[in-house]
Each structure stands twice: as C-alpha cells, then as structure tokens.
PLY file of the C-alpha trace (Angstrom):
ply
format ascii 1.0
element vertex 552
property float x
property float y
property float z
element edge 550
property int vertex1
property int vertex2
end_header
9.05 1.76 11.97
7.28 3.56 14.74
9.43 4.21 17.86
9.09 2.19 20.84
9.86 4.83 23.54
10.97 2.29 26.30
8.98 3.52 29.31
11.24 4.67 32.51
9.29 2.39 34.14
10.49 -0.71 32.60
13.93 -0.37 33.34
15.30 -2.37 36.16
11.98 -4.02 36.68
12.90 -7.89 37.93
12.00 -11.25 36.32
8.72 -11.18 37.41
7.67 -13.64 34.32
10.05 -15.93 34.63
9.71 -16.99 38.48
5.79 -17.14 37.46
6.38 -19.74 34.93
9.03 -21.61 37.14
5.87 -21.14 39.94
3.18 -22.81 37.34
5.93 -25.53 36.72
6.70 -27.01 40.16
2.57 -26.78 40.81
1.96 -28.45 37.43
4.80 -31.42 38.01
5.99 -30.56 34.70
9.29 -32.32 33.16
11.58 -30.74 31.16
12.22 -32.70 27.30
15.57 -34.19 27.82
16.21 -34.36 24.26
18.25 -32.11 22.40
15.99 -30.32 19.72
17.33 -30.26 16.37
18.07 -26.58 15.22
15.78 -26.88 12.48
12.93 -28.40 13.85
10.26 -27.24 15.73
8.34 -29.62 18.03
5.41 -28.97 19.98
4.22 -31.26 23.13
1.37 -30.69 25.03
-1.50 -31.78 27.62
-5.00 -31.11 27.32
-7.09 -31.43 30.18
-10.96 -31.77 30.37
-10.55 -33.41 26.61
-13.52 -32.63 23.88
-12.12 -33.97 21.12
-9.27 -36.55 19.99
-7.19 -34.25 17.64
-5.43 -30.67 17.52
-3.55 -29.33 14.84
-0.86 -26.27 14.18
-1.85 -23.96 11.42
0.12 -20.96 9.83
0.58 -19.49 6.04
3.80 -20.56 4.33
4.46 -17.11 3.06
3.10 -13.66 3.22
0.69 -13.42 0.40
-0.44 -17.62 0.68
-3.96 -17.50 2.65
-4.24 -20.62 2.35
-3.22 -22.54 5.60
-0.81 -25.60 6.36
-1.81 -27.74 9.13
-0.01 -30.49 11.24
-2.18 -32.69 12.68
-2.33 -34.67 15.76
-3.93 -37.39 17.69
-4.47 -37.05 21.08
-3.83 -40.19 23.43
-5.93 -40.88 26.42
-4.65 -38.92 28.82
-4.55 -35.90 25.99
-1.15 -35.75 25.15
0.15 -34.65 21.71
3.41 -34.28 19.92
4.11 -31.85 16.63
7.34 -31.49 15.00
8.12 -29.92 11.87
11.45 -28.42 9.73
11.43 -24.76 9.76
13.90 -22.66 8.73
13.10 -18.69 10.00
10.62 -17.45 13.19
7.12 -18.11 12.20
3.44 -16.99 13.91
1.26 -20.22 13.97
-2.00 -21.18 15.44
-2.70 -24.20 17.76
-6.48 -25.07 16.85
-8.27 -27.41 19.04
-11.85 -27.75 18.09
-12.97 -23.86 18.34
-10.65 -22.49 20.34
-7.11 -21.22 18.82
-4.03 -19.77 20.43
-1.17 -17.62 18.74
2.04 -19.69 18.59
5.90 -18.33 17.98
8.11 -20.68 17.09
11.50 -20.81 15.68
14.14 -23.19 14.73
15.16 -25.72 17.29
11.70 -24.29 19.26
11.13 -27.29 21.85
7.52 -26.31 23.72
5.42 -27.85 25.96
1.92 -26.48 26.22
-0.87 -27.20 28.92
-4.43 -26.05 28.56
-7.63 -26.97 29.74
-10.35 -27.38 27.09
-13.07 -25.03 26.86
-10.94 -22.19 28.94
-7.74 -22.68 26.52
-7.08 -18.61 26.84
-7.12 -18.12 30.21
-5.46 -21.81 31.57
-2.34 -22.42 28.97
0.70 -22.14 30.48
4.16 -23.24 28.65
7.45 -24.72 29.60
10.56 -25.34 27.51
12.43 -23.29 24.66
9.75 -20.21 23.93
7.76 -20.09 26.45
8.47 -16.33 27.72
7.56 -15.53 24.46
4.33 -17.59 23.90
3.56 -16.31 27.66
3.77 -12.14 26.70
1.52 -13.54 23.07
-0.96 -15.30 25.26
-1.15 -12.58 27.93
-1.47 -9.74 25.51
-3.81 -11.94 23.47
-6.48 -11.89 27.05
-5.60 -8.46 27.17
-7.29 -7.61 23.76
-10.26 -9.94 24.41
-10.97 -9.20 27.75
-10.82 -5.34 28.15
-12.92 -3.57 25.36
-10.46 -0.57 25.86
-8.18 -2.85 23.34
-10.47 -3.31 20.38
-12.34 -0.48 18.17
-15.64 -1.19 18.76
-18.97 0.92 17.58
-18.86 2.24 21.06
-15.21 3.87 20.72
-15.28 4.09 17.11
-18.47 6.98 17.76
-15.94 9.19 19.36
-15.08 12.14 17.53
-11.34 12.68 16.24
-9.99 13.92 19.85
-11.30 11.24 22.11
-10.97 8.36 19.14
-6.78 9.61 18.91
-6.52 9.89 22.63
-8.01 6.18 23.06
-5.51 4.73 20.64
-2.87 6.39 22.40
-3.23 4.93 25.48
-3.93 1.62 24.15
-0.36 2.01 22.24
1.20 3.19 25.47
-0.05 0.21 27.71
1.28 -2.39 24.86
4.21 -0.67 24.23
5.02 -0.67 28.06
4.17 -4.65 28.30
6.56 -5.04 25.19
9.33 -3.23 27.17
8.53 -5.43 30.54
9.04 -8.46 28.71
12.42 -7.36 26.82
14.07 -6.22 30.00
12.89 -9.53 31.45
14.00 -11.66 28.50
16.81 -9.91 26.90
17.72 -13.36 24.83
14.54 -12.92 22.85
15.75 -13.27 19.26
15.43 -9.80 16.82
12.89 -12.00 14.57
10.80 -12.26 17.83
10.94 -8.41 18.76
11.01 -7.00 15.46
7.52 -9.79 14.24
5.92 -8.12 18.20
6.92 -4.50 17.85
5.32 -4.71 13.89
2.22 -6.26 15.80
1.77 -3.36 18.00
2.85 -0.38 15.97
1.12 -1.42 12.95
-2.23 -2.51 14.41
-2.49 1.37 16.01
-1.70 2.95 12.26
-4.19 0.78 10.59
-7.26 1.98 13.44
-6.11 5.05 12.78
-5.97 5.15 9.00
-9.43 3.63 8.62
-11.27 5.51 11.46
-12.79 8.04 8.62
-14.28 4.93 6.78
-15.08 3.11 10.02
-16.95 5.68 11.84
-18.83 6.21 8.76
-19.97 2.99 7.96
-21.24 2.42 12.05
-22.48 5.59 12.49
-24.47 6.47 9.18
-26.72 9.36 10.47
-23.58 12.04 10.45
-22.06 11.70 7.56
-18.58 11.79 7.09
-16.24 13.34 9.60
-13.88 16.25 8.37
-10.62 15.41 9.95
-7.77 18.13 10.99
-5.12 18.85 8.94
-2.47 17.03 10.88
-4.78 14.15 11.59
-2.77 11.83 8.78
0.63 13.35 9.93
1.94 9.70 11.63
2.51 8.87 8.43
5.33 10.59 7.59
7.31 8.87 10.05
5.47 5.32 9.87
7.93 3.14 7.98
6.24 1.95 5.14
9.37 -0.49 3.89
9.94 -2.94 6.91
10.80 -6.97 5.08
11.12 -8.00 8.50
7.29 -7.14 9.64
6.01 -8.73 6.68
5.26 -12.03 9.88
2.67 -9.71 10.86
-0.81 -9.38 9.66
-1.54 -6.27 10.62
1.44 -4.56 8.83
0.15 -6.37 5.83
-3.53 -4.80 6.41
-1.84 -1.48 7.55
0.21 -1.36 3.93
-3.34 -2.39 1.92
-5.44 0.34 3.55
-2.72 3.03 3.45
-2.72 2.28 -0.50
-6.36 2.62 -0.28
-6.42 5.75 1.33
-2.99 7.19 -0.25
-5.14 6.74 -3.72
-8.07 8.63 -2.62
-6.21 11.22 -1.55
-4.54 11.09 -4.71
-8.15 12.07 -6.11
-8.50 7.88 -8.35
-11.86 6.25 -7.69
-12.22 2.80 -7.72
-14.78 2.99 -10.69
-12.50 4.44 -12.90
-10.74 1.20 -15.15
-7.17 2.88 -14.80
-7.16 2.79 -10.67
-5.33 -0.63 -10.43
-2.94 0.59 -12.99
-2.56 3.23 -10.87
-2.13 2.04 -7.84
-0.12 -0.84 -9.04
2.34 1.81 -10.10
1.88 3.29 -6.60
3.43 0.69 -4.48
6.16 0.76 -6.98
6.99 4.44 -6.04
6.53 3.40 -2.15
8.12 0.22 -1.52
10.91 -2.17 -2.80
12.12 -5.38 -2.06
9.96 -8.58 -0.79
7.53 -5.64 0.29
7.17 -4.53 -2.95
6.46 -7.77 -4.65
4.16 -8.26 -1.89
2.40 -5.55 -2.25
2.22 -5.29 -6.09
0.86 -9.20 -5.87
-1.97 -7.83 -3.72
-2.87 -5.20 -5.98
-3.35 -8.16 -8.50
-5.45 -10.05 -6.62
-7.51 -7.21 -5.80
-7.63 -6.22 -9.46
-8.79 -9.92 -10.73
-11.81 -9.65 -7.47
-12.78 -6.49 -9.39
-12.75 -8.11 -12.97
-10.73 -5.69 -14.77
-9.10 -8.57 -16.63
-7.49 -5.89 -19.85
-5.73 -3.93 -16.68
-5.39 -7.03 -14.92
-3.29 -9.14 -17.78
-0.99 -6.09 -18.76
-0.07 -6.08 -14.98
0.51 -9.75 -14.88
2.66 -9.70 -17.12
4.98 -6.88 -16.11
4.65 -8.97 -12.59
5.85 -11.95 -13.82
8.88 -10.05 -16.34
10.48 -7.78 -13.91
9.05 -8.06 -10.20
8.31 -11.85 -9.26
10.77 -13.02 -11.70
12.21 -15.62 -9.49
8.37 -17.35 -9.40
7.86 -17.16 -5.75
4.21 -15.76 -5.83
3.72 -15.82 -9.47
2.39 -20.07 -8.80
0.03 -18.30 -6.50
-1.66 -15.42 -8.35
-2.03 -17.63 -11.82
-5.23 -20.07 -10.70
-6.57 -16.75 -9.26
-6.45 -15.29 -12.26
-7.71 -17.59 -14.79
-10.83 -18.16 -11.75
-11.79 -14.80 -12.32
-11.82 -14.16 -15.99
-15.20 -16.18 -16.55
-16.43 -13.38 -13.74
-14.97 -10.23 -15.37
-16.71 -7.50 -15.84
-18.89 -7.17 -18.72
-18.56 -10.95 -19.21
-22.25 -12.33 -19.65
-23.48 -13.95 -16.27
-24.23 -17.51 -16.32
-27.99 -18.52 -17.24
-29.90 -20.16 -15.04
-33.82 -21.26 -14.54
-35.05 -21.40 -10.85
-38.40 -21.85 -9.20
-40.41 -19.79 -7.10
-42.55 -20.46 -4.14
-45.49 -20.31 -6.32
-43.39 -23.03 -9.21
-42.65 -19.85 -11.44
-39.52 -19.88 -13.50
-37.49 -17.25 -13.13
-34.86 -16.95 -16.09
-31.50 -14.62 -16.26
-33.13 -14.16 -19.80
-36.88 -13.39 -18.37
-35.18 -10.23 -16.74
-33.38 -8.71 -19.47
-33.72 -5.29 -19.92
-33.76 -4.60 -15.79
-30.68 -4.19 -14.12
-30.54 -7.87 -12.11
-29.18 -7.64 -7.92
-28.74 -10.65 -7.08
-28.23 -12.40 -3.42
-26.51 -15.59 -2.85
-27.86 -16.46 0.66
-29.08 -19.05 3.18
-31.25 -18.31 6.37
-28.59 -20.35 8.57
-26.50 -17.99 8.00
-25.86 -15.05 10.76
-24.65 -13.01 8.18
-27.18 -13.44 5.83
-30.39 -12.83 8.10
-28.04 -9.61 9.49
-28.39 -8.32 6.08
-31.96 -8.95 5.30
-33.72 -5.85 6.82
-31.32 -3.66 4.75
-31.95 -5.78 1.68
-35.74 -5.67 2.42
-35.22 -1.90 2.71
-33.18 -1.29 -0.32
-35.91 -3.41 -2.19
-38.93 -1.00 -1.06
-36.64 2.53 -1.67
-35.99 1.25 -5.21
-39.43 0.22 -6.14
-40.54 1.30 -9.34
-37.18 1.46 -11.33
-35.63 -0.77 -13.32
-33.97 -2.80 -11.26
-35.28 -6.67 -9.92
-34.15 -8.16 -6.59
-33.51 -11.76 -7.46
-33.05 -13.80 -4.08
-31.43 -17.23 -4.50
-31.45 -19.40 -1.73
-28.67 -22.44 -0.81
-30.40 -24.15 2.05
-29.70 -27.50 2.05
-33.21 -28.69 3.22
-35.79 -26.92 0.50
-38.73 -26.51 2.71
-36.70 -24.74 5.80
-35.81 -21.89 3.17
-39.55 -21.93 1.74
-40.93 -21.79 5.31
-38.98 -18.81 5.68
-39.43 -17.08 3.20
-43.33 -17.71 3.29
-43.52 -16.58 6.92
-41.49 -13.49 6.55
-43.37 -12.31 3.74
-40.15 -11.42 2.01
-40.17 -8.96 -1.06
-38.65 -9.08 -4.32
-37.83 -12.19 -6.02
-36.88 -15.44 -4.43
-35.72 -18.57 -5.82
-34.36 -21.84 -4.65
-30.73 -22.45 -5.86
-30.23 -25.63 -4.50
-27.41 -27.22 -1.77
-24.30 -25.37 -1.56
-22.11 -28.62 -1.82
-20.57 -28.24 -5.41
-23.01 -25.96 -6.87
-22.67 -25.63 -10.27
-24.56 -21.81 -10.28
-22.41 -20.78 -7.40
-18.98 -22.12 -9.30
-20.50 -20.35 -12.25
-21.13 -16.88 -10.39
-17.49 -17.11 -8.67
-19.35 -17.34 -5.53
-17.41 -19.14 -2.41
-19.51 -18.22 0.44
-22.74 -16.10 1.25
-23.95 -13.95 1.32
-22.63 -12.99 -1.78
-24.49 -9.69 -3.83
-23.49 -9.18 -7.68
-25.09 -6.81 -9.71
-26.00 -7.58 -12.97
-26.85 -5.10 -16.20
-29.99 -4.75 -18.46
-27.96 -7.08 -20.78
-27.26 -9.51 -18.19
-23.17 -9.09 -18.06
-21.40 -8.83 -14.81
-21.96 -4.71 -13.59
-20.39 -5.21 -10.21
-18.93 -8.19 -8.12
-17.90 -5.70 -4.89
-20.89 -3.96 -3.97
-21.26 -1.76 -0.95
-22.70 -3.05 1.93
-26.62 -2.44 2.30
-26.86 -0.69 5.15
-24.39 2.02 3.73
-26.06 4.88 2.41
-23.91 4.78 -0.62
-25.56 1.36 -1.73
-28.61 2.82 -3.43
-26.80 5.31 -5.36
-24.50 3.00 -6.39
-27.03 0.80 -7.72
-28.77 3.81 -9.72
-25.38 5.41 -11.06
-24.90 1.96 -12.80
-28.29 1.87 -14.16
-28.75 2.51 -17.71
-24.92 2.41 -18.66
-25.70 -0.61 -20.90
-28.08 0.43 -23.72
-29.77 -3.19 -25.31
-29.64 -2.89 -29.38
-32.79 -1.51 -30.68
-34.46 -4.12 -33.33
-33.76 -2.75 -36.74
-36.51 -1.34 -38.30
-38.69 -2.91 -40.47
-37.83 -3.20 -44.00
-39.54 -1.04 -46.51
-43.46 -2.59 -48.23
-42.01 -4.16 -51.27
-43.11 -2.28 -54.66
-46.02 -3.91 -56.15
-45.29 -4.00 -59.89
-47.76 -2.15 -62.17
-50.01 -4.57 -63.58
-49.64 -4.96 -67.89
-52.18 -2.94 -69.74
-54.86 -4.51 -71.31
-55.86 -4.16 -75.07
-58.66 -1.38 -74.74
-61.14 -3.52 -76.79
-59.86 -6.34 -74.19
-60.43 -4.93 -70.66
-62.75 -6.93 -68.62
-65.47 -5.48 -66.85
-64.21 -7.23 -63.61
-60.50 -6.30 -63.75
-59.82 -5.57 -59.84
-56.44 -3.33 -58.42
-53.72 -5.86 -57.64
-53.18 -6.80 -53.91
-50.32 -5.05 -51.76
-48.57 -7.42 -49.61
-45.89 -6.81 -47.49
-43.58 -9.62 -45.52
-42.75 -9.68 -41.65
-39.31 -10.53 -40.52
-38.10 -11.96 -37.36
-35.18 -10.31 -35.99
-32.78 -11.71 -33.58
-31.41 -9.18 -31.04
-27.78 -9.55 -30.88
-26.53 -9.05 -27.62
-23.04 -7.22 -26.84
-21.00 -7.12 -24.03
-20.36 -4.14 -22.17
-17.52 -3.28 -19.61
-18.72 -2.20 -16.26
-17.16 -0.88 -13.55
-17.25 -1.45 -10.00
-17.75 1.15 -7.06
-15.32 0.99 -3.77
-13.28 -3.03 7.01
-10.66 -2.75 8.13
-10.70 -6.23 9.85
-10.39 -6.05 13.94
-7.97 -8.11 15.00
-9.28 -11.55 15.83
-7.73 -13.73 18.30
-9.72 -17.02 17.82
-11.74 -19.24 15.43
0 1
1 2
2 3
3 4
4 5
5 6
6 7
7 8
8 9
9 10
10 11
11 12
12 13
13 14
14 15
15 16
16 17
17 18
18 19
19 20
20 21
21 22
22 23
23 24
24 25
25 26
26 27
27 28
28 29
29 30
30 31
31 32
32 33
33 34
34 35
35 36
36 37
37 38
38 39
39 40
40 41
41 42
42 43
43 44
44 45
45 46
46 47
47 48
48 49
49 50
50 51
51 52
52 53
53 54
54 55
55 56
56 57
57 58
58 59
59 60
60 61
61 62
62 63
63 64
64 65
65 66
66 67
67 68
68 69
69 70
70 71
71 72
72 73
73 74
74 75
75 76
76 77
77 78
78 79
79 80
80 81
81 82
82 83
83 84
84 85
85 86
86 87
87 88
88 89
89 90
90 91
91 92
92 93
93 94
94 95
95 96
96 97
97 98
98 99
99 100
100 101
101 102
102 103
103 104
104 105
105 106
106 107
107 108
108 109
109 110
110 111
111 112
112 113
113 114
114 115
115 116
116 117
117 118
118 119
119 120
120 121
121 122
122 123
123 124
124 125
125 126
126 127
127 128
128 129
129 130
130 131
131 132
132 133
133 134
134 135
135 136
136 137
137 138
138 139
139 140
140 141
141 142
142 143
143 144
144 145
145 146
146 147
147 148
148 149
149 150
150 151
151 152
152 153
153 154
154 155
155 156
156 157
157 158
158 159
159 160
160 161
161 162
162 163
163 164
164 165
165 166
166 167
167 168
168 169
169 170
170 171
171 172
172 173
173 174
174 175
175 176
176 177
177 178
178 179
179 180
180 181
181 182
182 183
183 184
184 185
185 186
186 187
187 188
188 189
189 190
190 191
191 192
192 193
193 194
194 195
195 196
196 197
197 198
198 199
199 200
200 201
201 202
202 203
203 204
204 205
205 206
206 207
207 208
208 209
209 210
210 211
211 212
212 213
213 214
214 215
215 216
216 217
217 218
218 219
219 220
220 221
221 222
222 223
223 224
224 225
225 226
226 227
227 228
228 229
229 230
230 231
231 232
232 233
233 234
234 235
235 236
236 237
237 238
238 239
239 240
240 241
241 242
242 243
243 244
244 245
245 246
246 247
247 248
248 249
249 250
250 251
251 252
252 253
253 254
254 255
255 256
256 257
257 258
258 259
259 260
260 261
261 262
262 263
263 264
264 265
265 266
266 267
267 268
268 269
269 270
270 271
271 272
272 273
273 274
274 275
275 276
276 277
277 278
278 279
279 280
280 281
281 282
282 283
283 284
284 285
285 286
286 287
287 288
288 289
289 290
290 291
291 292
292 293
293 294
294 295
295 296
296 297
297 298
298 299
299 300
300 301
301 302
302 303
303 304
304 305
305 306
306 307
307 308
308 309
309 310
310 311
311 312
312 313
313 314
314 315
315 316
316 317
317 318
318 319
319 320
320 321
321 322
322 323
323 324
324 325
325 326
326 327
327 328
328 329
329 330
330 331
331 332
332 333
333 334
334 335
335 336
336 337
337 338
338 339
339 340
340 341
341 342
342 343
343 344
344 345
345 346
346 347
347 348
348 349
349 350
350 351
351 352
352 353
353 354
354 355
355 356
356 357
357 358
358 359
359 360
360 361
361 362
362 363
363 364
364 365
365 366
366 367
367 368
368 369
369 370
370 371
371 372
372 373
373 374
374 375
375 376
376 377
377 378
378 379
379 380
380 381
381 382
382 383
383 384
384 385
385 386
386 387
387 388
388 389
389 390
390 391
391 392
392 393
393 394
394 395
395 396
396 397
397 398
398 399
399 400
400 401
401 402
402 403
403 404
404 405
405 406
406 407
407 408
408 409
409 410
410 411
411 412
412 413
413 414
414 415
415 416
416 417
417 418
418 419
419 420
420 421
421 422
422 423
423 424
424 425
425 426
426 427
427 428
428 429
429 430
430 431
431 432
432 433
433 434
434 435
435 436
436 437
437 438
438 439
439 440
440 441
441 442
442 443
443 444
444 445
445 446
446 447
447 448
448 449
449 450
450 451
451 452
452 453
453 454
454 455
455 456
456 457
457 458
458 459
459 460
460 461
461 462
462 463
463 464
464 465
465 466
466 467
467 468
468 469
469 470
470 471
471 472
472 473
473 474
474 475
475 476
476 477
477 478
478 479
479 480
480 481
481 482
482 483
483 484
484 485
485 486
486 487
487 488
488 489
489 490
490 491
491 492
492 493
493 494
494 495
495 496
496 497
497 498
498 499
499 500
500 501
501 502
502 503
503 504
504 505
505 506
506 507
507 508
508 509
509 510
510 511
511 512
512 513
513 514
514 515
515 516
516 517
517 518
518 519
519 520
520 521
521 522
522 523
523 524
524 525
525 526
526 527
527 528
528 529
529 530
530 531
531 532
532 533
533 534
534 535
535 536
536 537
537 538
538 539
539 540
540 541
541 542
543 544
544 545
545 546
546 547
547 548
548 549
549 550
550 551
C-alpha cells in the first residue's frame, strides 16, 4: 500500500481529541452504558434531538461484492432515543440513515456507542461516547472536511487544471489527510489494525483512483480540448501502489481504485471494449495481478460487468471457470447467478422486446414499424433531474443525426399521463415520443432490463439489442458511436421472384381443322408472398469515476 509518511508534526502532539469528547460529555450530561457489551455484538444507542421522523436504521453490505444493503431498523421513543444491536464477527463500515441524512459508522465486535445528533444538522452536531467513539469522531470530522472545503473533492473547477496544478492539488489534499490520520493514531494508539489499515485504504486509495481517472474525467467535463497528453511518468505511482491488499477490501474506494486501474491497465494494453474477447481478456488480467479474496473479487466484478455488456458466449465460459477453480467454496458464486440469468434475455444480439405505444397525436408506434432504422431509445420521466439534464444533449444529438437511418424513440414513465404530454407538447420536443406507462412493475421496463432512468439502449435495423452501455450524450464520442454501429446488421433481402412458368405449346390442329378464330394462349404468371426471416446478429458495445459521497 501507499506509504503513510507520519508527519514530524504529529509526533508528541497531546490528546487533544480525547479531552474534547470528555468536554462534549460533561456539557451533554451523558451516562456511560453500565453493561458489559458482549464481544460479538455490536450495539448502537443514541439521541436525536429536534426529531423529524420516528425511525433510523444502520445500513452496510455483508461482503465486498453484495450491493445490496442490510438494514437494522429502529423505532424512536418520544424523547428520540434508539437502541441497535447486532452479532458481528470482524470491523465493519456502516451507515446510520435517518430520513436523508447518513453518517459513516465503524464498528467492531463488542462496539458499545452512543450517538447524539440533532436532526437536520446530523454532520456538523453528532458527537459520540462509549467504545469507538475516537474513531467515529476522526470518520465524522474528516467526513465535514470533504463536504465542506471544495479543496477535498474533484470538482469541474479543479478537474480543468492541467496535469501540474491537477497532481499538485491531490498532493496536498493527501498530505492534509494523511497528517489528520497520524494526529489521531498518536492520540489513540489502541485503535485496532482493522481500524487503521480499513482508514489508511480510505485515504491512499481515494488519491490513486482521482488520479487514474483524471485523463477520462477532464475529458468528459471539459469537451472543447480534447484529450490531454499526459507525461511519461504521469502513471508512475503505480508501480509502488499495492494492488493486492485483502485487508482494504472494507473500503470502497480501493474497490473503485482496483476497477478503474483494470480499465485503464487494458487500454493501455491496446483491448477496446467493442472487441467480444475484452472480458476474456481482462478476466485473465486480474488473474495475472491479484490473488486471494482480491482476486475472486475482482474476477466476480469482471463478470458482472461482462453480463451489463451482454456478451453472454464470453460471459458463460467465464462463469464457469469462476465457479470450477476461483469461487469454488460458493461465497459469491449465489450472488453473480440471478445476475446472470437477468441479463441473458438482454444480451446482445438478442431481439428487443415488442411493444405498441401511442403518440401525442394517438399514433402507434411499433418496434416492428421501425425496422430497418437503427432504433435509440430513452427510458425517461420529466421528474427526473437526471433525465431533463440530459434532454438538451438528446435534443442535440437528434438534430446532428437528422437524415440517417437512425429514429429517436422517447418513452416516457410518468406516472400521471397528461404531466408528461404537457411537457412534451410545450417543449416542442423532437424525435419520437411515446407514453410507456407508470414505472411501478412495468412489464416493458422488466422486458428492456431497465431499473431506473434514464436508461438509453440502442437498438439495430433488425431490432436486436446493439448496445445497452452507451456513452453519455454530451460526450463527443456519442454520435460516432451511434454511426460506427449503423449498418453492421444487414436485413435479408426478399428472394427473388420465381421464374414466369412455361406456358405449354398449344396441340396442333388438323390443317383442314383450324378455326378461323383460334387465338395465342394466355401467359400467366403467379405472385408469391414471402416472409422475411429475421436473424439475430451479435453486436457489440462501445466503452465516472464516482466522487466520493458522504450522504443520501
């Protein structure tokens, strides 16, 4: 892992944290839980002031590559206390939720916390008491830290800064973190190795991954330059970055670190994602590059990534290797399987579902009606943020692409009809737009794979799936993409129409026999109706880094 070069500074500094907390607990009236904890159980009290609701709950992943969440939920009483306690076995990051506020939580076995926040202000009031609390303090303080100095957090302002001033600002932001990670340890030197190892990955790792995905980053906020042409020794941290750390596997952002450094480890290795061998190869790339719980980590989000994309042929052969020599114990195997099997019906070249939707005008707009145009289609709703971000680029990518072969299908999910036609009419949208119905178990959205919009799938001239991951609109690369796909699925041509049938010669006559009126016999020919078989063809998809987010 990356060195934490204790500052000078930090030595010898005094227990500045700890006589603040005993400070907040004589002004608070807090009591110490006379109880002894049980050393595997975790239990959470708390107090919530200024109360907005009458529940809170503790979230947090059971394992590394699970993103779905497990909550604990809990009433509050009238005076807005609350009690959680739960078995747990190893240190764990966890999220106290109350309504839409959320707080970063380490707890460990035999963990016995009390927590005190106002509502509304739960950042800047919690203070805790009890087993944990220094290290739930240094989480909550660097957590303010992040939100409330942009210095912390690559934003378009500091991610326009060319190579020398975007390295220098990571620097010091690694510096100042590392320096606060230091003050704490010297001040809490009982602070478990699961604790400093989890807050040392969450440090180090979140600098590499800015780093890493600067090139992409920059690129994607500031479109009018191009891509940046980095120095040679730009990418050299990674040669001492430890790639292989089990124990940082707690963190997310070693997780997103490892997932973008396979991204960009591939490119460099010259494999484009629209090439069908790239998950093969990169499956047998974090092989070569890690082992252990971080390899079958790693290798079982390579297979995830690999279903989203719809190379199911790849996609099984690497299954099943997964399952027969990596994950052969089952731990993630339980995981990946219903992922799997969700995707196949989505694959590319798998024939998109049919539908028959209504314009504004009561047109019907059929998957069928369009065949023979390459179909994009939008999955969208205008209460979404998201979706009305994205709708001057769509609107834009609809008028540059006029006149070719391609139809912009619109389907709206608003749950109240007229809203989305009211819209629509008054913004004098182009392309196509269609009403798709409410979003509540949709039976086109289940069909299309589709779990949240905006969604935007692109569709061949024979209707199959062309591309589920499309690049976002306001990238320059989006209208190129679209075009390079175009015309990669040839329809069958009718066969052509069967020869006239011979007309037989007529008998001849007796000469003394041949009527005056004999007329030439009639050609006919027959018409057949031929039914276009349609085949399915294999596309292939075209290639943020998340910020770190501190709340709901």
């Amino acid at each position: 892992m990356l060195p934490l070069r204790l500052c000078d500074r930090a030595v010898g500094v005094s227990c500045r944290l700890g006589v603040f907390a005993l400070f907040l607990g004589f002004c608070c009236g807090w009591s110490l839980v006379g109880k002894a904890q049980p050393s595997g159980v975790a239990t959470i009290h708390g107090d919530v002031g200024n109360m907005q609701g009458d529940s809170i709950f503790l979230a947090w992943h059971p394992s590394a590559l699970d993103d779905r969440e497990t909550r604990l939920l809990s009433r509050l009483d009238e005076d807005g206390n609350f009690s959680i306690s739960f078995p747990l076995s190893t240190g764990t990051v966890t999220e106290l939720v109350y309504g839409a506020e959320a707080m970063t939580l380490w707890l460990e076995p035999g963990t016995d916390l009390f927590v005190k926040f106002k509502a509304g202000d739960m950042g800047n009031t919690v203070r805790f008491k009890g087993t944990g609390a220094p290290e739930n303090e240094y989480l909550a303080d660097h957590d303010r830290d992040f939100i409330e100095s942009e210095e912390w957090q690559v934003l378009p302002y500091n991610i326009m800064y060319y190579e020398e001033g975007f390295a220098k600002y990571l620097d010091r932001r690694l510096e100042r973190e590392r320096l606060g990670l230091a003050l704490f340890l010297t001040d809490n030197p009982t602070a478990s190795a699961a604790f400093k190892e989890y807050a040392d990955a969450d440090i180090n790792y979140a600098w590499a991954n800015d780093r890493i995905t600067y090139q992409d980053l920059r690129e994607q906020v500031v479109n009018n330059e191009g891509r940046l042409q980095l120095s040679p020794g730009y990418y050299d941290f990674l040669r001492v970055t430890h790639l292989d750390a089990a124990g940082a596997l707690k963190s997310p952002n070693y997780q997103t670190f490892l997932t973008n450094y396979l991204n960009w480890q591939m490119k460099e290795n010259g494999h484009v994602r629209s090439n069908p061998a790239y998950y093969t190869e990169c499956y047998n790339l974090a092989k070569e590059k890690f082992s252990g719980e971080v390899e079958t980590v790693m290798l079982a989000r390579v297979l995830r990534d690999s279903f989203k994309h719809g190379y199911v042929q790849q996609s099984t052969a690497l299954f099943d290797d997964y399952r027969q020599h990596i994950d052969t114990g089952g731990k993630y195997v339980p995981l990946l399987t219903p992922e799997f099997e969700a995707t196949r019906h989505t694959a590319l070249g798998a024939p998109g579902p049919a539908f028959a939707l209504t314009t504004l005008k009561g047109d019907t707009v059929t998957l069928k009606s369009l065949e023979g145009k390459m179909v994009y289609l939008t999955f969208w709703k205008t209460s979404s943020g998201v979706s009305l971000r994205d709708l001057p680029y769509h609107q834009d990518l609809v008028h540059r692409l006029k006149g070719k072969k391609v139809e912009f299908v619109s389907i709206g999910f608003d749950d109240d009809r007229e809203q989305w036609a009211t819209f629509v009419r008054s913004k004098n949208l182009d392309g196509t737009h269609v009403y798709g119905g409410k979003m509540a178990q949709n039976a086109l959205l289940a069909g299309y794979g589709v779990r949240d919009v905006p969604t935007y799938i692109l569709l061949a001239e024979d209707g199959t799936f062309a591309n589920r991951r499309l690049l976002k609109m306001n990238n320059p690369g989006a209208q190129t993409q679209i075009l390079a796909a175009m015309g990669k699925v040839k329809l069958p041509e009718p066969p052509p129409p069967p020869a006239p049938e011979p007309v037989p010669a007529p008998e001849p006559l007796p000469v003394a026999a041949t009527p005056a009126e004999a007329k030439p016999a009639k050609r006919t020919t027959t018409r057949t109706a031929y039914q276009y078989r349609r085949y399915p063809a294999t596309r292939r998809p075209a290639p943020k880094p998340a910020p770190r987010v501190r709340n709901r």
